[in-house]
N, C-alpha and C positions, 0 to 999 in steps of 0.2 A: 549467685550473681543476680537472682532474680526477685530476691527479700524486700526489695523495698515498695516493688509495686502496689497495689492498691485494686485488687481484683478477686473477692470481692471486699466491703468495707473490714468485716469482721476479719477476714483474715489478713487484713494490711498489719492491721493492730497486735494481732496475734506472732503475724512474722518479726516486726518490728524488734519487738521483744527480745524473741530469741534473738535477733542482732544483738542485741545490747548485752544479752548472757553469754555471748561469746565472745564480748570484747570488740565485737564489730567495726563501730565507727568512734572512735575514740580520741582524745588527743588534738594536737593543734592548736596553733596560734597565732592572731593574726598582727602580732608585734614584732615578727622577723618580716622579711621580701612577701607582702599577703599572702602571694600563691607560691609559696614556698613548700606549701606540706604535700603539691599536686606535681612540683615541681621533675620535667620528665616530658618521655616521648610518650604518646598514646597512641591507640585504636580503638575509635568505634567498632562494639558487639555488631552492628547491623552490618557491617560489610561482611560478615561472615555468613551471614542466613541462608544464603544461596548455595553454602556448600556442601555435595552429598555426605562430608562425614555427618552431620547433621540429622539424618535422615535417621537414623537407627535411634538415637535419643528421642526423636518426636514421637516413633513410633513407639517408643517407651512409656512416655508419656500419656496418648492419647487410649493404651491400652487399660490404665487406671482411670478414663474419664471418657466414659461411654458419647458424653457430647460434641466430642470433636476427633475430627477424625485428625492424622498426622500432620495432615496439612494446612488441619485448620489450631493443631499446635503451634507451626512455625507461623500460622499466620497472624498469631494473637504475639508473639513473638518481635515479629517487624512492624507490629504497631506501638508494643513496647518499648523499641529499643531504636524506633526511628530517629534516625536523627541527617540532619544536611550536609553533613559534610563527616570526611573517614576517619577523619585522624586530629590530634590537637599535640602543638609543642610548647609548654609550661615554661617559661625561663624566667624567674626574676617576676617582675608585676605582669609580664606579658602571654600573652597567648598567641601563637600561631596557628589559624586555623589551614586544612588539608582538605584540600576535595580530592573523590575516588582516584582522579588522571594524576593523584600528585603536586599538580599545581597547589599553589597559594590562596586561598578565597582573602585573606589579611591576615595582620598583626595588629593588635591590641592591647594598649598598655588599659590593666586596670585598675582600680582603689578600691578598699574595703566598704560594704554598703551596713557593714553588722551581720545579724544572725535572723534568723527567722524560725520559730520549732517547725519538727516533723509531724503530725498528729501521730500520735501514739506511745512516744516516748521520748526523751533528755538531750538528746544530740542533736543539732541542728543542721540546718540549711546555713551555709556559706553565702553571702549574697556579695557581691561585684557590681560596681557601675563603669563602664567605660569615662578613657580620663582622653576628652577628647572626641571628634566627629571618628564612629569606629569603621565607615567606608561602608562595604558590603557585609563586612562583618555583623557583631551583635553586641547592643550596647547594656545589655543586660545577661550575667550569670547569675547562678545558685548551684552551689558545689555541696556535697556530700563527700565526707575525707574518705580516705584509701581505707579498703578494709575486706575482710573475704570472710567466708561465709562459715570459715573452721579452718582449723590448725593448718593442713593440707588443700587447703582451696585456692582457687584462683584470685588475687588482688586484681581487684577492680573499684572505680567510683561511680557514681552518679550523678548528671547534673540537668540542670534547663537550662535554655536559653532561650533569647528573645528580643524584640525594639520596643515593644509597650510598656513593662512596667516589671517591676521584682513581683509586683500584687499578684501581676497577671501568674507568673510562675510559678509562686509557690502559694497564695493565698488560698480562698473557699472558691472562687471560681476556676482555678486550673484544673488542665485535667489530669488526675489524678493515677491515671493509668501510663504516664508517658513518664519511661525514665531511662532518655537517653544513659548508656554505660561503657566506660572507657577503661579498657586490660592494657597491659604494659606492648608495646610494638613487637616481641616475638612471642606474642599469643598464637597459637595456632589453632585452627581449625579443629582440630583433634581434641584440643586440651578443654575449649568450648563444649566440644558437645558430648566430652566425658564430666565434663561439670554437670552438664543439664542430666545426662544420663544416672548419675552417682543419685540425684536426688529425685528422682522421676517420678514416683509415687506424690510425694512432698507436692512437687510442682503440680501435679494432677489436681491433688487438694484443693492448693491455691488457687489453678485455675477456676473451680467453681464452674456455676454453670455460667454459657456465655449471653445470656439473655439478660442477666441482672441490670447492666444497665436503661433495659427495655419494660422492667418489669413495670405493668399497671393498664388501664385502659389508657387510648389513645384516640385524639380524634383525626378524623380526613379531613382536611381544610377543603376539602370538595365541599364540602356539605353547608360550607357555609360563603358560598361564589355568589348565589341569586339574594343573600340579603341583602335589602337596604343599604347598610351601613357600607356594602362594600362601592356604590357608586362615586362617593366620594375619593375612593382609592383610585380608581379608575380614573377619574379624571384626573387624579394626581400622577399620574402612569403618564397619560397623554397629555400633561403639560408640558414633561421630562422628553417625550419624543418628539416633541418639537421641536425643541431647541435642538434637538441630534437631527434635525433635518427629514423625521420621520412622519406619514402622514397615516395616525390610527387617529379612531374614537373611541368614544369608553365601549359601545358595542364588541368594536375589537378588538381592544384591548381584554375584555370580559371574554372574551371568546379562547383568546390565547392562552389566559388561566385558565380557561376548563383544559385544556389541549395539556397543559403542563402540569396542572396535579389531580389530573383524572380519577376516581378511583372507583370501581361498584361496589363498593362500602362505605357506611359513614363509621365506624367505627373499627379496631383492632385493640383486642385484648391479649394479653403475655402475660403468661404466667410460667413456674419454671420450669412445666411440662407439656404445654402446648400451645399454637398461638389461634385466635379464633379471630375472623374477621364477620361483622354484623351488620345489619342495615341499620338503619337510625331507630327502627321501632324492637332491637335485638333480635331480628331473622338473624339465623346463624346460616353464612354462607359457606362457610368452608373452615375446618379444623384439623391441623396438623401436628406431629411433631416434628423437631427441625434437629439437623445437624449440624455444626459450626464446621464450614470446608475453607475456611479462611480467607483471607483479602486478596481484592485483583482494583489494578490502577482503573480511577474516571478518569474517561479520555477530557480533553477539553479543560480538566482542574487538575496542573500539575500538583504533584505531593498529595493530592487527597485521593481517598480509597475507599471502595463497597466492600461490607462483608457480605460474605457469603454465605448463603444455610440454603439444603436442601430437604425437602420433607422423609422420613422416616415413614415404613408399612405404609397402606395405602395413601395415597397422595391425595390431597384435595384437590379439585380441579380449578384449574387458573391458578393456582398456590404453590404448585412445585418446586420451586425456587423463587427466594428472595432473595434480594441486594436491601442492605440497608447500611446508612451512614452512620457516625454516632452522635448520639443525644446533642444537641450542641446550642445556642444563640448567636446573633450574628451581633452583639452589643454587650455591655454591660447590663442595660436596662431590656433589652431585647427579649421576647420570648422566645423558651425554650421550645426547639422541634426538631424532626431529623427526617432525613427523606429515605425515599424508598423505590424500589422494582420488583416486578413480581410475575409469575405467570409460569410457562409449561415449557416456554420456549428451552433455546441452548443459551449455555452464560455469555455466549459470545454476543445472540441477539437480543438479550437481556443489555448486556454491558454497550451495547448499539443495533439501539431501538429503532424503528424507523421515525422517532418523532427524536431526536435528540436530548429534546428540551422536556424531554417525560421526565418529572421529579416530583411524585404523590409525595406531600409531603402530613405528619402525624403533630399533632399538639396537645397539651394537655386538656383536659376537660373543660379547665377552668379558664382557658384560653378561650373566650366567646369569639362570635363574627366581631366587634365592635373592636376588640382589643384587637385578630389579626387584618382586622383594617385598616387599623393603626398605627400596625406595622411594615404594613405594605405601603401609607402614604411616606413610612420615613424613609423605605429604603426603595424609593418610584423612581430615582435616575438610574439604580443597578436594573431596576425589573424595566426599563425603558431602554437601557444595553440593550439585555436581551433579545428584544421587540427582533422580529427582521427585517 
């Protein structure tokens, strides 16, 4: 059930394959009812996560992969397989979607968008466009046909969804780690987690370590608040809070970005056995290794989530635990960065800081002051939300 993710690259490609050697995802056509081959009641994998049978297959798992502990199994899990709603009713061009309570989120009739490949191998992405204003629903799918993982395995599919675009889905910018996955309605709890179980070594594998997507030097956008270049962001901040009725200057405004991505490092390095945090001139401040203890909700940003890692044999100080988000831009054209928490405290005062608005956030190298000042003048009405 879990072949087609994408964690890390090499073995997306690798699993891939063996789908295709087993006949996997095969078949179909989109000249009968389009979603005819999907045709059926479903359940989303993620309403299951929360269930103690569960619990013995992670711990299966996470015993082949010294980097995460059980919980940070299931928790790489419900990033994988998150998805908005429980359930999906296939009839004909339409879809029904299901939230948890049962209720109806909509129905959507959809049309064929063509195909799009998988990276790795011959079978494709199903892509769907909404025929019609699709409500709360989503005007955008990409299905992966029915298929299980060996002779005796659970059928299940794969799909994405979304308002932006098919690109957005399944292109070079998605992310590649998300695959929501839908079992026939009396899947049971049990039959999940003797799936995950049957293959536990296997998945171990795949998982890989959980830093890859972190892996390289990164910078602290702290370090680059008192340049120049960043005045003119500033005022672009404080133009934005005028009109919201707010009365900063660029002082305080400048002041508020120190308060929000604080950090006594200008640097963090990751690599796939420890992460090192440095001053600007490479003082090394503190060196750990980290265990993946899996995802807990940001308060404040519904649906989005902190991972979790804890330091391994002596703790660095101020370093004992991290929260970080993943890799991500806030655009197409947008620089790549992701935030971060960190220190000694509990995940609780970690996960509510006394500063709320604490989010150190990491960019790449080559990300100067100039360019994230140029990012900050484009997105100056959200950072002027913010403001208090």
């Amino acid at each position: 059930m879990w072949r087609y993710g994408k964690h890390p690259v090499g073995w997306l490609l690798l699993v891939l394959v063996s789908i295709l050697a087993l006949g996997g995802c095969g078949g179909g056509s989109d000249k009968q009812a389009a979603l005819a081959p999907w045709e059926g009641t479903w359940k989303s994998l993620s309403v299951y996560l929360d269930d103690p049978a569960l619990t013995p297959s992670c711990e299966a798992v996470a015993a082949h992969n010294a980097a995460y502990t059980p919980q940070g199994v299931l928790g790489f899990l419900k990033k994988m397989y998150r998805c908005d709603f429980a359930g999906m009713v296939v009839k004909g061009d339409s879809v029904t979607f299901r939230k948890v309570d049962g209720s109806v989120l909509g129905t959507v009739s959809y049309r064929s968008a063509g195909t799009a490949p998988i990276l790795g191998h011959d079978k494709p992405w199903h892509l769907f466009e909404a025929v019609g204003n699709p409500g709360e629903a989503y005007r955008y799918l990409a299905l992966v046909e029915v298929h299980s993982d060996g002779p005796d395995a659970m059928k299940h599919w794969h799909l994405r969804y979304g308002n932006t675009s098919l690109e957005a889905l399944v292109g070079s910018g998605a992310d590649a780690t998300w695959w929501p996955t839908m079992a026939a309605e009396d899947t049971t709890a049990a039959a999940v987690a003797a799936d995950l179980g049957s293959e536990a070594e296997a998945f171990a594998q795949f998982l890989g370590n959980p830093w890859t997507p972190w892996l390289g030097t990164w910078v602290s956008v702290s370090s680059y608040l008192d340049d120049p270049a960043m005045e003119a962001a500033y005022a672009a901040v404080v133009a934005e809070a005028t009109k919201l009725g707010k009365s900063y200057d660029t002082a305080s405004v400048k002041a508020f970005f120190k308060g929000m991505l604080h950090t006594p490092f200008a640097l963090v390095r990751i690599s796939a056995d420890a992460t090192v945090f440095l001053t600007a001139d490479g003082t090394e401040l503190g060196r750990g290794g980290y265990v993946y203890q899996g995802v807990v909700p940001m308060p404040g940003f519904e649906g989005s989530l902190w991972d979790h890692w804890t330091a391994t044999g002596s703790s660095p100080a101020g370093y004992g635990r991290i929260l970080t988000t993943a890799v991500h831009s806030d655009g197409p054209e947008a620089m790549k960065h992701w935030h971060m928490r960190f220190g000694d405290a509990s995940l609780q005062d970690l996960v509510n800081p006394s500063n709320p608005m604490w989010f150190p956030t990491c960019v790449k190298p080559e990300t100067t002051a100039a360019v994230f000042a140029e990012d900050v003048k484009g997105e100056a009405a959200a950072y002027a939300a913010f403001l208090p």
